[in-house]
Structures are given as C-alpha cells and as structure tokens.
N, CA, C and O of each residue as an XYZ file, in Angstrom:
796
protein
N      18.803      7.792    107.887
C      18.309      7.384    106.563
C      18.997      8.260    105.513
O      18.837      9.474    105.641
N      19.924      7.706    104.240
C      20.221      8.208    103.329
C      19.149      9.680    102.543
O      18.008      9.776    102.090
N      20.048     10.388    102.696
C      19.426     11.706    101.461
C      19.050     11.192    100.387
O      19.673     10.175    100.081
N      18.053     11.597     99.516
C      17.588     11.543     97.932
C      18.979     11.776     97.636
O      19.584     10.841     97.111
N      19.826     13.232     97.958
C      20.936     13.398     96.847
C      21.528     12.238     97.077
O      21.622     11.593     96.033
N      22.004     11.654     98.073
C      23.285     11.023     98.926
C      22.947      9.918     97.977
O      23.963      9.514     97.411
N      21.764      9.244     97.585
C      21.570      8.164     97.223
C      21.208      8.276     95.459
O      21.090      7.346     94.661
N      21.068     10.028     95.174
C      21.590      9.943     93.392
C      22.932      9.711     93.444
O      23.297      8.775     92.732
N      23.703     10.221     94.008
C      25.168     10.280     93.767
C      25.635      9.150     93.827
O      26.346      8.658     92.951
N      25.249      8.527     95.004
C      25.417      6.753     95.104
C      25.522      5.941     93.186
O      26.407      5.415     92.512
N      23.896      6.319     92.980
C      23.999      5.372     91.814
C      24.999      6.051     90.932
O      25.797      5.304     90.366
N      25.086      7.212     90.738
C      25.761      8.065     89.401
C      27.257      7.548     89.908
O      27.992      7.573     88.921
N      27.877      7.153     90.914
C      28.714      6.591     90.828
C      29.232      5.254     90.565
O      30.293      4.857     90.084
N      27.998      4.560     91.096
C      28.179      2.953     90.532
C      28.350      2.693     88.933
O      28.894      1.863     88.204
N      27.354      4.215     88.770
C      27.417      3.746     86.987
C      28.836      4.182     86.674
O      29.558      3.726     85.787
N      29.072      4.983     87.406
C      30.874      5.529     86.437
C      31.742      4.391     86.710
O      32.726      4.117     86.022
N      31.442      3.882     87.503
C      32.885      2.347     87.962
C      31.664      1.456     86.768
O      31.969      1.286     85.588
N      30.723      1.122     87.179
C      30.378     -0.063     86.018
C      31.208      0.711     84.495
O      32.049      0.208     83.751
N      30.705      1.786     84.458
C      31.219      2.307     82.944
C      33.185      2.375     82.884
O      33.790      2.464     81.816
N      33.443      2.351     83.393
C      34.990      1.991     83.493
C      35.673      0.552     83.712
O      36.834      0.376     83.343
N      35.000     -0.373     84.261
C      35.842     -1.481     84.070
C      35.616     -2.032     82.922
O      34.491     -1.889     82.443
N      36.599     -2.779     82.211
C      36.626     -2.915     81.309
C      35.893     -4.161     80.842
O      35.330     -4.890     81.659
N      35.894     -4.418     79.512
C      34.491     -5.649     79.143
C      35.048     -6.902     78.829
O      35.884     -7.034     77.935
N      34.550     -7.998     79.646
C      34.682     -9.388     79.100
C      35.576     -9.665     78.597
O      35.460     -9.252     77.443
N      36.833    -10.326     78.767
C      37.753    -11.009     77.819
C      37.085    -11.943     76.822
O      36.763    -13.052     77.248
N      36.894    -11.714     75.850
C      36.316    -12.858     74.859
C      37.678    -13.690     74.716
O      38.766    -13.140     74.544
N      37.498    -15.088     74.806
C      38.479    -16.476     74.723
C      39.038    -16.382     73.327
O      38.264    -16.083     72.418
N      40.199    -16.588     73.095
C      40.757    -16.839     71.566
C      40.224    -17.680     71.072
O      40.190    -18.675     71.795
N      39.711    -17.809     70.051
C      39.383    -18.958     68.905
C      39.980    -19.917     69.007
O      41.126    -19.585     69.308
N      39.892    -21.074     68.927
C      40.268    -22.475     69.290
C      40.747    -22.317     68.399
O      40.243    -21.662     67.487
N      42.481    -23.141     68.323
C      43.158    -23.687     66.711
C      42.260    -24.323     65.585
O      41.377    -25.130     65.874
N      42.488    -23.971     64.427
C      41.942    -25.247     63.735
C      43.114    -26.585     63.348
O      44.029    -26.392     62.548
N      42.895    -28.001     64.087
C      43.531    -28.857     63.871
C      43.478    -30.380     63.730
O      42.805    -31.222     64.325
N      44.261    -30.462     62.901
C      43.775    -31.769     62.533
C      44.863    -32.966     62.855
O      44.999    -34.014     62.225
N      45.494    -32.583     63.848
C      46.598    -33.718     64.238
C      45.765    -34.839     64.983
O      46.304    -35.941     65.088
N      44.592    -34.670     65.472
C      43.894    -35.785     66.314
C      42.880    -36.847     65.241
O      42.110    -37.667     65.742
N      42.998    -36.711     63.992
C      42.675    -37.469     62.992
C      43.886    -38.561     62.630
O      43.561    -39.678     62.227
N      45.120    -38.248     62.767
C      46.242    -39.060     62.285
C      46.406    -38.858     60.513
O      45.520    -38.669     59.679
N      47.821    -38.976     60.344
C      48.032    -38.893     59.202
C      47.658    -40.109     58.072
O      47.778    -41.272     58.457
N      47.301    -39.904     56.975
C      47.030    -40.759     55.540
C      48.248    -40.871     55.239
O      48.787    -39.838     54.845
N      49.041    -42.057     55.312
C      50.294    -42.116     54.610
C      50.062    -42.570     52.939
O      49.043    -43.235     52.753
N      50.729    -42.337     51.974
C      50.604    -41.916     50.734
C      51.975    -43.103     50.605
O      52.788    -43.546     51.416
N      51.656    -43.370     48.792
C      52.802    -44.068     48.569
C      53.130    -43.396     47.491
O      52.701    -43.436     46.338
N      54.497    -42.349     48.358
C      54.694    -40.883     47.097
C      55.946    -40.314     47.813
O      56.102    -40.074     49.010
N      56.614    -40.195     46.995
C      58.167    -39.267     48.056
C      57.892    -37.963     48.101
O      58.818    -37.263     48.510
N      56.966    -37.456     47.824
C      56.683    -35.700     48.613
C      54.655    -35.647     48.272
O      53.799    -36.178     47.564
N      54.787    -34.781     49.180
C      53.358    -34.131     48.673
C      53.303    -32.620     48.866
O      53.410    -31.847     49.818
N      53.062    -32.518     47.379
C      52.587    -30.767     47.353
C      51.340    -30.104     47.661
O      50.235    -30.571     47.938
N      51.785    -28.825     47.544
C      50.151    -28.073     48.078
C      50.593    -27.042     46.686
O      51.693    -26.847     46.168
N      49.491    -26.607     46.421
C      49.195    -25.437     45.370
C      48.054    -24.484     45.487
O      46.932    -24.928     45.245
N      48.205    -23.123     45.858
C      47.214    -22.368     45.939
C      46.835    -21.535     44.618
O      47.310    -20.487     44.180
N      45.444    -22.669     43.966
C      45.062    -21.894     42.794
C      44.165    -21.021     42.664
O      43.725    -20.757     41.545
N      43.595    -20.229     44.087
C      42.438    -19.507     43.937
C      42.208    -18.184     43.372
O      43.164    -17.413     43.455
N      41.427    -17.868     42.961
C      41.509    -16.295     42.431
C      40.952    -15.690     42.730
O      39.975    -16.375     43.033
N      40.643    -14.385     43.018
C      39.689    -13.391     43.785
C      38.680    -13.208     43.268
O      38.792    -12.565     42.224
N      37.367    -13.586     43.622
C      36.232    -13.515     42.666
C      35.948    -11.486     42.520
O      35.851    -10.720     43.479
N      35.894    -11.192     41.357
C      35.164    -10.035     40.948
C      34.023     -9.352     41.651
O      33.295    -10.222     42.130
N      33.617     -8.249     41.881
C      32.179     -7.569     42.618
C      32.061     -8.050     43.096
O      31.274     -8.761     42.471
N      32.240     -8.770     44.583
C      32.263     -9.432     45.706
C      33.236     -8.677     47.013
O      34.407     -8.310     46.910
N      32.485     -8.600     48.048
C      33.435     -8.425     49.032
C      33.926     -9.443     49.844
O      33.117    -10.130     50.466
N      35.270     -9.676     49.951
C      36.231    -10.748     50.281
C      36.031    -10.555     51.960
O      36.079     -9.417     52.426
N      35.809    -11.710     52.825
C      35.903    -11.616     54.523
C      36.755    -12.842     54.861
O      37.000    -12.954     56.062
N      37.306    -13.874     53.979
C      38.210    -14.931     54.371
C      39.467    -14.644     55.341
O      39.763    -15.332     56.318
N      40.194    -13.422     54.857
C      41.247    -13.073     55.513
C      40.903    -12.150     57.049
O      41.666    -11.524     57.785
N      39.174    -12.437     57.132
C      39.300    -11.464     58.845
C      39.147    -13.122     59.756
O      39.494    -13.299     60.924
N      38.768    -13.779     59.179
C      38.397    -15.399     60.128
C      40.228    -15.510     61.215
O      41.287    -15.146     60.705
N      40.177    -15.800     61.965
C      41.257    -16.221     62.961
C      42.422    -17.109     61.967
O      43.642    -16.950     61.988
N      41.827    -17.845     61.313
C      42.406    -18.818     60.281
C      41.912    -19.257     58.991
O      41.412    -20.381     58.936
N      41.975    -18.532     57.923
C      41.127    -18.184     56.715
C      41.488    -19.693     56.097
O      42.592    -20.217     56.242
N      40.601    -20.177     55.529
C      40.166    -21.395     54.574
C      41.352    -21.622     53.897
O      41.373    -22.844     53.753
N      42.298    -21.183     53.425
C      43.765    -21.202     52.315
C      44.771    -21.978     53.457
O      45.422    -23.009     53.290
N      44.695    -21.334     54.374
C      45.668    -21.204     55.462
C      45.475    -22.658     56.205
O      46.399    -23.370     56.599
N      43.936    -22.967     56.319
C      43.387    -24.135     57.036
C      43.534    -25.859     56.312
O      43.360    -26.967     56.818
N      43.992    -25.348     54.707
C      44.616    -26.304     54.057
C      45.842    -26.611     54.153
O      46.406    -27.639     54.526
N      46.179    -25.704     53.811
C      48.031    -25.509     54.383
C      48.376    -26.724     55.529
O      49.167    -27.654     55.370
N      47.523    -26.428     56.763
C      47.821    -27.138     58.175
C      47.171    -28.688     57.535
O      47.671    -29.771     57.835
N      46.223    -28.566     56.802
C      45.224    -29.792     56.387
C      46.315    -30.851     56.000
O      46.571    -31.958     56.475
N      46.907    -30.081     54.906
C      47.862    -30.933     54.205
C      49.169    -31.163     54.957
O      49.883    -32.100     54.601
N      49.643    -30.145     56.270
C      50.583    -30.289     56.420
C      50.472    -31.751     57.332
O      51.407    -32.548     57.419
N      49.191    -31.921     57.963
C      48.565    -33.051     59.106
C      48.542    -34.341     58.687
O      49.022    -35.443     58.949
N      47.805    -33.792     57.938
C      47.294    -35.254     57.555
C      47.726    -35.984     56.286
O      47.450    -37.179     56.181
N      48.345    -35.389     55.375
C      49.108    -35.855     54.401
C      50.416    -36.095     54.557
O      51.191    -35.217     54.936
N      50.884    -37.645     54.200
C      52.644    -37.939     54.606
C      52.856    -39.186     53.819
O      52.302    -40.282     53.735
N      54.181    -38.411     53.113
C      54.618    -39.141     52.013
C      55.618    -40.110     52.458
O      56.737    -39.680     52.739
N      55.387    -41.267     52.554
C      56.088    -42.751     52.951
C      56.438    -43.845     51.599
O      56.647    -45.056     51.674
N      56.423    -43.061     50.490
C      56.996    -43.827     49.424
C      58.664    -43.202     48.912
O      59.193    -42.173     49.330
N      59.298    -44.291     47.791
C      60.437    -43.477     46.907
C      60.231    -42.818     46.053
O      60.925    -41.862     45.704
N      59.053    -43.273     45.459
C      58.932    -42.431     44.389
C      57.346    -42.064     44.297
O      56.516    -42.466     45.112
N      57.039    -41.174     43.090
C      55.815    -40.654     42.869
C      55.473    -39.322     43.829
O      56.225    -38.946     44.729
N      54.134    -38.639     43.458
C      53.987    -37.543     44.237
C      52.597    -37.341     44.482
O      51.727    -38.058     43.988
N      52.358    -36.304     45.295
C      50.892    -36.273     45.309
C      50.657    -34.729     45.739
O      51.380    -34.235     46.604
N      49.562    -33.929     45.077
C      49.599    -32.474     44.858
C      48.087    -32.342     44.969
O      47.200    -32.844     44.278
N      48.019    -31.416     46.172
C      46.942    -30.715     46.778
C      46.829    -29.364     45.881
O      47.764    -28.657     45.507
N      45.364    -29.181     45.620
C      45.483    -28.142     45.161
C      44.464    -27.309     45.319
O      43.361    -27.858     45.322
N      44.487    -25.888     45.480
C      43.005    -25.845     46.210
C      42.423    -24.413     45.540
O      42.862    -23.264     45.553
N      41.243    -25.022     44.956
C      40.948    -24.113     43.591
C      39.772    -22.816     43.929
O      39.497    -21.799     43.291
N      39.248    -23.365     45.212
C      38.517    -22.017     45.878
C      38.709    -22.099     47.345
O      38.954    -23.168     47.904
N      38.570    -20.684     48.124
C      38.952    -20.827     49.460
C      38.419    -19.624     49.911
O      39.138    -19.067     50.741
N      37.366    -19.032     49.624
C      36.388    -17.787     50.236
C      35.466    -17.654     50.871
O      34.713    -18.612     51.044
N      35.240    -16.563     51.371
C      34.332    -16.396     52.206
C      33.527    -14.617     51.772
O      34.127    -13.554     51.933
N      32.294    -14.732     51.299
C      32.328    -13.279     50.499
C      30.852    -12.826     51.846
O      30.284    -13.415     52.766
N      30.797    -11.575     51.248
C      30.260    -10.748     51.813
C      28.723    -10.431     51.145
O      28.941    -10.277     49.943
N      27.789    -10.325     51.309
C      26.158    -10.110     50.156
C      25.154     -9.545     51.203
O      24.925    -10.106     52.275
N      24.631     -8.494     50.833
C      24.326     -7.566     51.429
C      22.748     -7.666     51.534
O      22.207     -6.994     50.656
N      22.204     -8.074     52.051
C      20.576     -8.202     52.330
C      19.915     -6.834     52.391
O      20.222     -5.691     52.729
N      18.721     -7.574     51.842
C      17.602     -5.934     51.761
C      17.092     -5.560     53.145
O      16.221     -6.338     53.535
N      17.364     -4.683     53.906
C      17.361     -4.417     54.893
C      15.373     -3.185     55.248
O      14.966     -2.427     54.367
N      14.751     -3.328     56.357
C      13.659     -2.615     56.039
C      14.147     -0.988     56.140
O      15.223     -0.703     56.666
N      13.304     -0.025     55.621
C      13.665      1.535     55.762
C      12.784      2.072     56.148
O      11.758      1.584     56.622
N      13.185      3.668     55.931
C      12.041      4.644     56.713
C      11.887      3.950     57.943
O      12.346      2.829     58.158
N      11.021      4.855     59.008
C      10.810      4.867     60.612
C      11.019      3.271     61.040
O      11.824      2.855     61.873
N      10.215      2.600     60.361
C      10.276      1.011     60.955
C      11.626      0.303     60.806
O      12.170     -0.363     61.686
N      11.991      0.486     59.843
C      13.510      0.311     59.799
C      14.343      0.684     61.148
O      15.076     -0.091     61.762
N      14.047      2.145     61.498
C      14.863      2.382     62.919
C      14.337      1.561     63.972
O      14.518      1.842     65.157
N      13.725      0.605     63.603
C      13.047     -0.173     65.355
C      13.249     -1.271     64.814
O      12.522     -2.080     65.391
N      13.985     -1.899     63.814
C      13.723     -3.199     63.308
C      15.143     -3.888     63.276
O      15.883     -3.402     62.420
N      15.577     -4.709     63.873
C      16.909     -5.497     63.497
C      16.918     -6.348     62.586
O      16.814     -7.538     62.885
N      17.059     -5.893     61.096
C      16.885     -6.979     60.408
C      18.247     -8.117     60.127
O      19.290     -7.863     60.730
N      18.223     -8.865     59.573
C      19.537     -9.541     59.264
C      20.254     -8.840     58.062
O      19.496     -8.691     57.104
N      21.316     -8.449     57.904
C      22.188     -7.127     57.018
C      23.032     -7.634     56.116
O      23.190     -6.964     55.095
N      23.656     -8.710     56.229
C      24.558     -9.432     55.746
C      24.296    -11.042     55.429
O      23.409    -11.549     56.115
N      24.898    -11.819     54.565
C      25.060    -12.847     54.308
C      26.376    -13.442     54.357
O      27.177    -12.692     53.800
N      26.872    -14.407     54.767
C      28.543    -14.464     54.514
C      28.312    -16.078     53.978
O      27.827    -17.089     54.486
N      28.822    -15.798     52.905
C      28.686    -17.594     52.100
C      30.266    -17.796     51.982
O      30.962    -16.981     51.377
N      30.878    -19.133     52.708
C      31.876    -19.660     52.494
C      32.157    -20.776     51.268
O      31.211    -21.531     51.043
N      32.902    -20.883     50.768
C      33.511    -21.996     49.777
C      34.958    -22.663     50.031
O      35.812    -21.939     50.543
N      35.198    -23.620     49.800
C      36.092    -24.070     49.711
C      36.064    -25.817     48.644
O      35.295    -26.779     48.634
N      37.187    -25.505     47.976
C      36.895    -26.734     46.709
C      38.620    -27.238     46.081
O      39.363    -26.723     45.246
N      38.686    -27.871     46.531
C      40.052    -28.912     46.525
C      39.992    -30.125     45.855
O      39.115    -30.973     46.022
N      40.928    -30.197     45.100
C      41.403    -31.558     44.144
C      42.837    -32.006     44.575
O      43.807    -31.258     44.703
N      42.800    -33.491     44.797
C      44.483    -34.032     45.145
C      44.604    -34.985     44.207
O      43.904    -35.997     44.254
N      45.634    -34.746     43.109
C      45.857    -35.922     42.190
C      47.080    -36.465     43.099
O      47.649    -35.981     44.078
N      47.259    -37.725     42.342
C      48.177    -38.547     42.580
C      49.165    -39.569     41.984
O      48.531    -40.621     42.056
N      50.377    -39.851     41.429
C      51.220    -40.754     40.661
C      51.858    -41.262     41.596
O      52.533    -40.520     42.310
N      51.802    -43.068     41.911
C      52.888    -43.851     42.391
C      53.146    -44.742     41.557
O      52.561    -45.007     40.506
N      54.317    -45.364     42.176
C      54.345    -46.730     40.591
C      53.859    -47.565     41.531
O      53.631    -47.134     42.661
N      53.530    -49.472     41.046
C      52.684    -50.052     41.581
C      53.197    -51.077     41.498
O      54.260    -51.109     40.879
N      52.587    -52.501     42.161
C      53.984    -53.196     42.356
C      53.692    -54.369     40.968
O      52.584    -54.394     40.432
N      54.602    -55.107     40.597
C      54.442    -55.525     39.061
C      54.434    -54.617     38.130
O      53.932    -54.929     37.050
N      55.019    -53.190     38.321
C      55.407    -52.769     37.030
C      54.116    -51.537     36.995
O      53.070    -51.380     37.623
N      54.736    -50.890     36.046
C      53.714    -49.883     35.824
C      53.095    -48.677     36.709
O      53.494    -48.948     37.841
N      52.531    -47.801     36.771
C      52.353    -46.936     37.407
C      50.887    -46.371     37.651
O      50.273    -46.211     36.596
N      50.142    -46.012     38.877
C      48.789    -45.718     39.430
C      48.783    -43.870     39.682
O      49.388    -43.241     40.550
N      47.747    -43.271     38.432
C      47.209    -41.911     38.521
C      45.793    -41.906     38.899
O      45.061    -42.836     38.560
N      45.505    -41.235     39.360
C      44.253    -40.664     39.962
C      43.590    -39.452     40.527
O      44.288    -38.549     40.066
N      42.977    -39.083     41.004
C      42.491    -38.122     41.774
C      41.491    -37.807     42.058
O      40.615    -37.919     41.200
N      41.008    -37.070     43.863
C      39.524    -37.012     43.899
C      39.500    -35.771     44.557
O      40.445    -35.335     45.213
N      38.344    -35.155     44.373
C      37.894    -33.158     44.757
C      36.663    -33.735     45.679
O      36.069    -34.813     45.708
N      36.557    -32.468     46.442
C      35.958    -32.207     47.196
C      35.693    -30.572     47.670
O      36.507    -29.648     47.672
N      34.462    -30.569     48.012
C      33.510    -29.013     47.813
C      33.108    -29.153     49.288
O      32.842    -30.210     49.860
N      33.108    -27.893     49.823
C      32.145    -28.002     51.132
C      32.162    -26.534     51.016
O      33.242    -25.985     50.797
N      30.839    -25.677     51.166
C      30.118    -24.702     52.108
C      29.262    -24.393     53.230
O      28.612    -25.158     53.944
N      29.365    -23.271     53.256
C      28.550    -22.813     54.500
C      28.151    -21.514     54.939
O      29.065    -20.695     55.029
N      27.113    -21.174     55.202
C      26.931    -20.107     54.717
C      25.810    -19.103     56.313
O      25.463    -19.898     57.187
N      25.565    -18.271     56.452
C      25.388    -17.576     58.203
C      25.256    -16.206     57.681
O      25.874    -15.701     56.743
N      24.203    -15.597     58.560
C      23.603    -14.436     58.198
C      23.636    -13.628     59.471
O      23.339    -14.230     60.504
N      24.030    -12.048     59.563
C      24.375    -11.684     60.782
C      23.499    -10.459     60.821
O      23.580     -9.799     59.786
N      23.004    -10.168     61.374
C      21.924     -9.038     62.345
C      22.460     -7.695     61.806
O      23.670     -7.668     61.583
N      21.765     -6.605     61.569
C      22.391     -5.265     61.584
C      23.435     -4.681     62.630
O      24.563     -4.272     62.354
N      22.856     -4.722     63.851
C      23.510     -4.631     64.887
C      24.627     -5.823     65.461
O      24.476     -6.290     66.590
N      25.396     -6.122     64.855
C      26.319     -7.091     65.334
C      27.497     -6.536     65.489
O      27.943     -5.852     64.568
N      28.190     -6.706     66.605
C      29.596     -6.189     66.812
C      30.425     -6.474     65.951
O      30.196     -7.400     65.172
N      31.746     -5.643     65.880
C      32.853     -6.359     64.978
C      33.481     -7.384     65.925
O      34.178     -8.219     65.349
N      33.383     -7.504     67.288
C      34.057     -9.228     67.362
C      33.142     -9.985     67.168
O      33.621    -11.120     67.177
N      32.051    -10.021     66.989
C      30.968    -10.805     66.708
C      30.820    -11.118     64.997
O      30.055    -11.831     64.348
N      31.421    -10.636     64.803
C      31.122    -10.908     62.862
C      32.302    -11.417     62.880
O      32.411    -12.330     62.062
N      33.435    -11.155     63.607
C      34.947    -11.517     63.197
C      34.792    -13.079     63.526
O      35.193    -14.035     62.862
N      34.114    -13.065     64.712
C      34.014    -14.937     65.084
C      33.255    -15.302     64.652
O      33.371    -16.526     64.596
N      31.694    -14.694     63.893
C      31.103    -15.678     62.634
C      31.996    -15.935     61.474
O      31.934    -16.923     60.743
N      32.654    -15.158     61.400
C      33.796    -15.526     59.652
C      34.858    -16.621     60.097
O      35.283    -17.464     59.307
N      35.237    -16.544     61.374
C      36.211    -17.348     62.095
C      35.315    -18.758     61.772
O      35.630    -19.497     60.839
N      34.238    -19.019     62.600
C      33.485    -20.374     62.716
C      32.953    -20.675     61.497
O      32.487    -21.813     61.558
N      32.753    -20.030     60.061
C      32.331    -20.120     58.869
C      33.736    -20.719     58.217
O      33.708    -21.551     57.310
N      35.143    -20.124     58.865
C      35.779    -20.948     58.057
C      36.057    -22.524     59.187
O      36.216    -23.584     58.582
N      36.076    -22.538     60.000
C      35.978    -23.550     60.922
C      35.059    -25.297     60.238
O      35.336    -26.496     60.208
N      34.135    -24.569     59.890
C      32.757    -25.585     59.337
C      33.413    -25.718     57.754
O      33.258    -26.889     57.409
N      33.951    -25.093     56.895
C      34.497    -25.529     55.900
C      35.544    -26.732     56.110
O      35.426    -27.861     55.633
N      36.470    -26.317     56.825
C      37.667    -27.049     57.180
C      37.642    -29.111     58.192
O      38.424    -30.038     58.403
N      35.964    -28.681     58.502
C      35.447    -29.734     59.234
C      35.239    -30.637     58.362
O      35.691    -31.780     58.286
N      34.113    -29.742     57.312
C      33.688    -30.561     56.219
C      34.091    -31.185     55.267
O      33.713    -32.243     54.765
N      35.438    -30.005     54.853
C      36.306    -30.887     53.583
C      37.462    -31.963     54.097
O      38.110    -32.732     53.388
N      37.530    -31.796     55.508
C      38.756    -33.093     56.281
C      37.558    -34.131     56.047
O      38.246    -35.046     56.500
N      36.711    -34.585     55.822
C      35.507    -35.517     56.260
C      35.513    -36.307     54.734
O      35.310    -37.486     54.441
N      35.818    -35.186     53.958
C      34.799    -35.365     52.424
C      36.643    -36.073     52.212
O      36.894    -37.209     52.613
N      37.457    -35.414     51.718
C      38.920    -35.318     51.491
C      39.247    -37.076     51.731
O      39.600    -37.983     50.977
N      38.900    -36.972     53.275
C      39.458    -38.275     53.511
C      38.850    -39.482     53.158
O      39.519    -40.506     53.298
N      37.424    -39.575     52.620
C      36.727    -40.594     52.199
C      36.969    -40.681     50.883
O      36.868    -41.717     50.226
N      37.254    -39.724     50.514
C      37.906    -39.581     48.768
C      38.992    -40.161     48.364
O      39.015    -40.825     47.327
N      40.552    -39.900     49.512
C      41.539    -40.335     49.181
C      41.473    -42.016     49.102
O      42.019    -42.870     48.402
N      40.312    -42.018     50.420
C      40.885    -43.911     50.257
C      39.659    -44.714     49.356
O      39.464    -45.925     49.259
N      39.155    -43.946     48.940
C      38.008    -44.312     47.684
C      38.804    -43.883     46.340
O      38.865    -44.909     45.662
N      39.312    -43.036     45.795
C      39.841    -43.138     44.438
C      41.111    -42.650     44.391
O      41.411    -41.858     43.497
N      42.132    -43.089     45.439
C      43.475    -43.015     45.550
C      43.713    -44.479     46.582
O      44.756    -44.966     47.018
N      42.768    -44.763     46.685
C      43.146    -46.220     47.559
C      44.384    -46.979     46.985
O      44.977    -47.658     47.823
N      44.872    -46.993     45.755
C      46.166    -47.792     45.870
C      47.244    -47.173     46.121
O      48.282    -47.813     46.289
N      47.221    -46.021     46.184
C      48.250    -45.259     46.701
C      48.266    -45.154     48.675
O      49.239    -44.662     49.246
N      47.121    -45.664     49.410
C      47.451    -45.535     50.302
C      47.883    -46.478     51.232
O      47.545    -47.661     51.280
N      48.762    -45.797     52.075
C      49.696    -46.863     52.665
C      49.415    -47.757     54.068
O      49.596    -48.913     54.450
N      48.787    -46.329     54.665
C      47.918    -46.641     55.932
C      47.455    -45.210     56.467
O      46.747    -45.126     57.470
C-alpha cells in the first residue's frame, strides 16, 4: 500500500505536469465574408469606397483589436459584393462611422466588491454607410440616387474576462455589424438604386 508521502508527491507532481502543458488552442476567428451572397452588379464603370470616419473624442477606441475591424469589413463588403458592369457612371461607398468604443460601468466596491463579478465594461459598436450612385439611363438622361444604412451592437463583459476573451467579444461585435449592414445595404441598393441595378 502506497505511503501518505509517496502519494503527496504523486499528486504534487500531477499538478506540476497539469501546470506545464500548455492551454487550449483557441480556433482562429472565422473570416468575415461575403462572397457566398454573390455580387450586385451596378450599371457604373467603377465603384469607389471612401473612408470618412473620424475618431470620436473621450472615448476609448477597441475597433482595431476585433480580428477584422468594421472599416476593414467594408473594404471586403465592397470589394464582394459590389461590381461595376456598366461604361459609364460610378458608384461610391462611403462609410461615415466604423467603431467600436469602450464605457466603463459602475462596478460594486469595498469588501463586496472583492467577491462580486460585476459586468466592467460596455463595448457599443457602430457602423453607418451611404452609397450614392450616377448612371445614364436608357432614352437619354441620367439616374442619381442613394441609400445609408446604420447597424449596431452592443455586449457587456465581466470584470474578470480574459484578454482573448474580450479580443473575441470585439471580434464578434464587429462580426454582427458587418452581418447587419450586408442585410440592410442590400435591400437598400435594390430599393433606391434599383435602376442602376443590373443583376
């Protein structure tokens, strides 16, 4: 029959190998993509993108820790799903907010505070895009228009939350923007750019 010591040492060693192998591969973040929607062909010989956003003031900025920050997720948006199949005319994406900020919740204090996990953070996403559009039309003359679209979303994270764990809530916060404004975007284009579209 095993010794008391024989069988501390036992565990004090299991714990040093548990405490040495290393932890969980967490999976990379899925792409964000929109090639399985198919492209909106446009009747326009180019389409632009324009990044008009500006850094909001007294705010802390978390867009740029997401896997693929909201700016970036247009970029691919427009590069996907927008395609210019005309000679002439153009059509210009433009994307006037694209953040994800940081707001700091009242957290409890003193003793109860140390036993309490409250929620610490807020992370509110935005994103808000306008695509005008000029083609000429057939009989003469020429078709302007344009339609915007807004989508947020917004997730609140625990005191105790890891940094890969906040990094993949900002990741999936911009994820749910990018869901929402492909949804909104595309019911827009063929609602008040419908003569510009081709198929």
């Amino acid at each position: 029959m095993p010794s008391r010591r024989s069988l501390v040492l036992a565990a004090v060693a299991a714990a040093t190998l548990a405490a040495c192998q290393s932890a969980p591969v967490r999976p990379a973040p899925r792409a964000i993509d929109f090639s399985s929607f198919g492209p909106i062909v446009l009747n326009a010989a180019a389409v632009d993108f324009v990044d008009a956003t500006r850094p909001i003031g007294g705010v802390v900025h978390a867009e740029q820790r997401a896997a693929t920050p909201p700016i970036e997720a247009m970029r691919r948006w427009t590069a996907e799903r927008l395609q210019p199949g005309g000679r002439a005319g153009m059509a210009r994406v433009t994307v006037r907010e694209a953040s994800i900020v940081e707001v700091p919740l009242q957290t409890t204090g003193g003793v109860r505070g140390y036993f309490t996990n409250d929620q610490a953070q807020r992370y509110e996403g935005r994103l808000e895009v306008e695509i005008a559009g000029e083609a000429p039309v057939s009989g003469g003359g020429s078709f302007r228009g344009s339609t915007k679209a807004t989508a947020t979303h917004a997730v609140t994270v625990p005191e105790n939350i890891s940094l890969a764990d906040r990094e993949a809530t900002i990741t999936e916060i911009s994820r749910r923007l990018a869901e929402e404004i492909n949804a909104r975007l595309d019911a827009g284009i063929r609602k008040d750019l419908a003569p510009m579209v081709l198929r």
